[in-house]
C-alpha positions in Angstrom: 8.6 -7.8 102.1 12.0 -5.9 102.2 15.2 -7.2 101.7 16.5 -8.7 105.3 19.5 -8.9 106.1 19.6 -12.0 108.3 17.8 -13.9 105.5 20.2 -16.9 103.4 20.6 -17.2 99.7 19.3 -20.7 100.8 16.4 -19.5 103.0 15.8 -17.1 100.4 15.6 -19.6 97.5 13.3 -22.0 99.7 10.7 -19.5 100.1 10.6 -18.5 96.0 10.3 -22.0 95.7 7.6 -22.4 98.3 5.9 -19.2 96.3 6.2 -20.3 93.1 4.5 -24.0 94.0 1.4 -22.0 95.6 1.2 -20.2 92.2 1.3 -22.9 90.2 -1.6 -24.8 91.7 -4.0 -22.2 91.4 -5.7 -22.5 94.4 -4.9 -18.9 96.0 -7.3 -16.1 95.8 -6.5 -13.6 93.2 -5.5 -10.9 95.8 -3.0 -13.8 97.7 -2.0 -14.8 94.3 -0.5 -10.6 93.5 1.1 -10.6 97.1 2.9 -13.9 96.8 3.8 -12.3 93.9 5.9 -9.4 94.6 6.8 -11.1 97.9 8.9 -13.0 95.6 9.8 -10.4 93.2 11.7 -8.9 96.6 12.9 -12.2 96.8 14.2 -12.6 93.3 16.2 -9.1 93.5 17.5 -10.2 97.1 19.1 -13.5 95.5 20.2 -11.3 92.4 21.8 -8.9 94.9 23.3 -12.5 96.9 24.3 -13.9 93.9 26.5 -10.4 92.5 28.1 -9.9 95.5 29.4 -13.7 95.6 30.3 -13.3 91.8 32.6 -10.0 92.7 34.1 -11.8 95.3 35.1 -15.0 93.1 36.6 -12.5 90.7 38.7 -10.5 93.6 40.1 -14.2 95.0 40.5 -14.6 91.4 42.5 -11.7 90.7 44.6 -12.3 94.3 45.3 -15.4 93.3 46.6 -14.5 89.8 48.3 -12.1 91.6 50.7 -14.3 93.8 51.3 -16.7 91.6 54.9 -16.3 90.8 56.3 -15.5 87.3 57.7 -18.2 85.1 61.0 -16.2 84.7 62.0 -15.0 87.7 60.2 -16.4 90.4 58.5 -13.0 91.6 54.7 -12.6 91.9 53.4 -11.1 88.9 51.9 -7.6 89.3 
């Protein structure tokens, strides 16, 4: 399974959770067991990817906001 694009963090997130419960009860077949498996390795770099790009975006309306916030002084946004 590749990464798709119109696939949620959430969606995303359901279906690792989905995975990892079939893992855990042991009742797949060895060969289901390795393909749920890296089906959710893809998974877990998908939500990494999710996750980093929300992270850089906090820290760019961070640094905007930081930004326009006027300087004690003079009144003028910082720079």
């Amino acid at each position: 399974m590749e990464s798709k694009p119109d696939l949620t963090f959430e969606e995303a997130m359901k279906k690792l959770e989905d995975i990892v419960r079939q893992l855990e009860s042991g009742s797949l077949p060895l060969a289901e067991s390795l393909d749920r498996y890296q089906e959710s390795m893809h998974l877990v770099k998908f939500c990494r990817e999710q996750l980093d790009k929300a992270e850089f975006k906090l820290e760019q309306l961070s640094m905007d906001e930081v930004e326009a916030v006027p300087d004690a002084e003079d009144g003028s946004p910082t720079e």
